[in-house]
N, C-alpha and C positions, 0 to 999 in steps of 0.2 A: 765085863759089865754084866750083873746079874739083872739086872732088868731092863725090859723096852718100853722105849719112848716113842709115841708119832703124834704130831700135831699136824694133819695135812687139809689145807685146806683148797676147797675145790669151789671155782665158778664153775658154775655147769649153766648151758643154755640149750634149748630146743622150742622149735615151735611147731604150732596144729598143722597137720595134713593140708598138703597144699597151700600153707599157709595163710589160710582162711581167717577171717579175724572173726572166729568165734568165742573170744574172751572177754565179752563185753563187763564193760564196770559192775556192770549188778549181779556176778556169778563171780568176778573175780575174787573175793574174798572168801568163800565159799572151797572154791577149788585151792587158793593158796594154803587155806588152812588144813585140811585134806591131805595136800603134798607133805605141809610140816608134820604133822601128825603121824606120817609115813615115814618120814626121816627119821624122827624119834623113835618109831619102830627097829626102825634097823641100826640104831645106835649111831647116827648121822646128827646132830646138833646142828640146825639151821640156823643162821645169822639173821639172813633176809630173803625173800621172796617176790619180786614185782618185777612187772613185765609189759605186755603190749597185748592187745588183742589176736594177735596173729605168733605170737613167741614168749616164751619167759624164763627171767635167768633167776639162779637161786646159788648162794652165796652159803655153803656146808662145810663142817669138819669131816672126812670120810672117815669111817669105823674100819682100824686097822685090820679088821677079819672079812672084810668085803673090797670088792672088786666098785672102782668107778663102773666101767657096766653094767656088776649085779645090780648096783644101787638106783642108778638110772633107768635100767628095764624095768624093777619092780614099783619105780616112783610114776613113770610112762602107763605104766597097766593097770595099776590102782587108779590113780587118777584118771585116766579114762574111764575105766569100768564105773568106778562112780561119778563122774559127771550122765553117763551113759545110762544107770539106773536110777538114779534121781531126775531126769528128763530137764536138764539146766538149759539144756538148748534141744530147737523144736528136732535139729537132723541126728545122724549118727555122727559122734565124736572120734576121734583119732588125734595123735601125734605124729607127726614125719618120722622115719627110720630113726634118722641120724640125728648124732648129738655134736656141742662143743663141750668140752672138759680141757683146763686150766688150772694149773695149781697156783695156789697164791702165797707168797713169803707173806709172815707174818706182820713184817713192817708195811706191808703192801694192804692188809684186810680192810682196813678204814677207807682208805681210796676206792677198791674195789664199791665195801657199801654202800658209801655216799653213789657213786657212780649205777648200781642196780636201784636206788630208793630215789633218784631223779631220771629214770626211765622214759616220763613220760614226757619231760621238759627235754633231756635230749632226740627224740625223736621228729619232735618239732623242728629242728635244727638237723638229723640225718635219717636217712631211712634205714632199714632194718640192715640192707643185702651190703651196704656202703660202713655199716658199723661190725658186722661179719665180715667181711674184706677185711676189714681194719684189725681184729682180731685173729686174722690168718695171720697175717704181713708179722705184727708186733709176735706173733708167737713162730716165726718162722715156719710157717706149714702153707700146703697148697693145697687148695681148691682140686678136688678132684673130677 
């Protein structure tokens, strides 16, 4: 085969340090769009973006020259640093270490989306640590 092909596409989720619900409504579009802008940077094409005050999952093509890690550390560090020089919120900003990362078959992406862009209707219905649990389980990994 003379040439490659990759379409991967990746649910990623992480939330703020301590997970503090410091993403209130009135910054979040602000910071969403920020993230995108970053992804298009790195040759990542975001689907969707929404999330919760306290965490937020984003729905990307990964760019077959980069690392989920790289991608995720440098979307983590931008976006804080500019939430962090724009003074969006009154404390210092952070994100937690750790991430989730998921690949998604292509028949799967529509489900996926619809499921990150009703965010905020299913959280009403489950909390954060009980939808992460559920995410371990379905992808066979544990809790460390």
């Amino acid at each position: 085969m003379s040439h490659s092909f990759n379409k991967i596409w990746i649910h990623a989720i992480w939330a703020t340090k301590e997970r503090m619900p410091l993403l209130e409504p009135e910054i979040e579009d602000q910071v969403y769009y920020i993230m995108k802008d970053e992804f298009k940077f790195l040759g990542c094409p975001v689907r969707i973006i929404n999330g919760m005050p306290d965490h937020v999952h984003r729905l990307f093509l990964l760019n077959p020259e980069r690392s989920i890690a790289e991608v995720i550390k440098h979307i983590k560090g931008n976006s804080s640093y500019y939430i962090n020089q724009s003074d969006l919120i009154p404390q210092k900003f952070a994100w937690q270490t750790g991430y989730a990362a998921f690949s998604v078959s292509e028949s799967g992406v529509e489900k996926v989306f619809h499921y990150i862009r009703n965010q905020k209707a299913q959280h009403q219905k489950k909390a954060f640590n009980q939808e992460y649990e559920e995410f371990l389980k379905l992808n066979k990994l544990e809790k460390e």
